[in-house]
N, C-alpha and C positions, 0 to 999 in steps of 0.2 A: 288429777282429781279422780274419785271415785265414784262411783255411780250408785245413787240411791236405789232401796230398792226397799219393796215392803217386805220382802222374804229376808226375815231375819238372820236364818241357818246359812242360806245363799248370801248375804251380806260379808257374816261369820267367815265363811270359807274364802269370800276372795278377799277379805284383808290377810286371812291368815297365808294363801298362797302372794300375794306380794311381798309381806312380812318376809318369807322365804326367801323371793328372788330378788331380794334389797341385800339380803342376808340382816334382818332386823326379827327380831319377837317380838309377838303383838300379844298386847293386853288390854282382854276385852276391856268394852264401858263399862267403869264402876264410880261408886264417887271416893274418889282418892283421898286418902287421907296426907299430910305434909311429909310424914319420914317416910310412907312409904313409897312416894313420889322420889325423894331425894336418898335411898335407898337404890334406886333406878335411876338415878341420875350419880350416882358413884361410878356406873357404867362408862359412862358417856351422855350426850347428847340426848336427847326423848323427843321425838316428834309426834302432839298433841292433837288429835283426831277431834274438830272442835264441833261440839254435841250442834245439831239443829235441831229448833223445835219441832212439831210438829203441825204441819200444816196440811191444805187440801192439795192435794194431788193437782200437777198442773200438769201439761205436756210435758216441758224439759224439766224433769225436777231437777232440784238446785245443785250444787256442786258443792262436795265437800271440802273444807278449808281446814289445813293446817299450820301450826305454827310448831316452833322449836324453840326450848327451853335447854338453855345452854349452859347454867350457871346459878346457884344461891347462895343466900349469907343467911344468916339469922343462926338459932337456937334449935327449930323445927320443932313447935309442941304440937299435939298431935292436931290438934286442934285449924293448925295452920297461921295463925297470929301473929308468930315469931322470922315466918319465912318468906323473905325477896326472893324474885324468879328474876333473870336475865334471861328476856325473853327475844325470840328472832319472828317477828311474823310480818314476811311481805306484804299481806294485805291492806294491813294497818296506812299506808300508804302514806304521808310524810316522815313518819317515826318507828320505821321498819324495827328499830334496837330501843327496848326501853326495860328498865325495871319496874317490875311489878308483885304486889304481894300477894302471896298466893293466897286469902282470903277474897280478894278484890276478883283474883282470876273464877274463882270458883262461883261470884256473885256475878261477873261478866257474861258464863254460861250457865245463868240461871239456876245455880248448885244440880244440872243437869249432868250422870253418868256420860264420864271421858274416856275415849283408849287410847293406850299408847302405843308408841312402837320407839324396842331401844335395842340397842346390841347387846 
């Protein structure tokens, strides 16, 4: 996990230094659009940096979760409508492997800006 932090630049910088020592590149949050997610996923693998809202400051802030998108079908309009995700997320906890469209993902994280990290 990563550690929250309210210094954005400082956030910035240590995904981008793990990015490196994964040997992955990191793309900041933005809100994806469908080809150019699976544009990025022609690569390889994408492990999806999953947005949390924002809330009050607590002592331990929360821990950041990711998943991994391993896999699509569809058309890819850009829109996203036409695209299944073959998605990996351990935390999902009985159904770590499911499909899912990537319309559904995007309303999952509240159409909240996502980063990725892919080779």
């Amino acid at each position: 996990t990563l550690v929250s932090d309210s210094d954005a630049i400082r956030l910035q910088r240590l995904r981008l230094d793990l990015g490196r020592s994964l040997g992955l590149n990191y793309h900041s949050p933005r809100n994806w659009f469908a080809p150019d997610l699976i544009g990025l996923l022609r690569q390889g693998p994408l492990a999806i940096e999953c947005p949390q809202p924002r809330i009050q400051r607590t002592i331990a802030p929360p821990a950041q979760c990711f998943m991994v998108i391993a896999g699509a079908r569809g058309s890819h309009s850009a829109d996203g409508s036409s695209t299944t995700l073959k998605i990996f997320d351990p935390a999902s906890g009985a159904e770590p492997i499911r499909s899912q469209s990537f319309v559904s993902l995007q309303r999952q994280f509240n159409r909240m800006p996502f980063a990725i990290f892919s080779n």
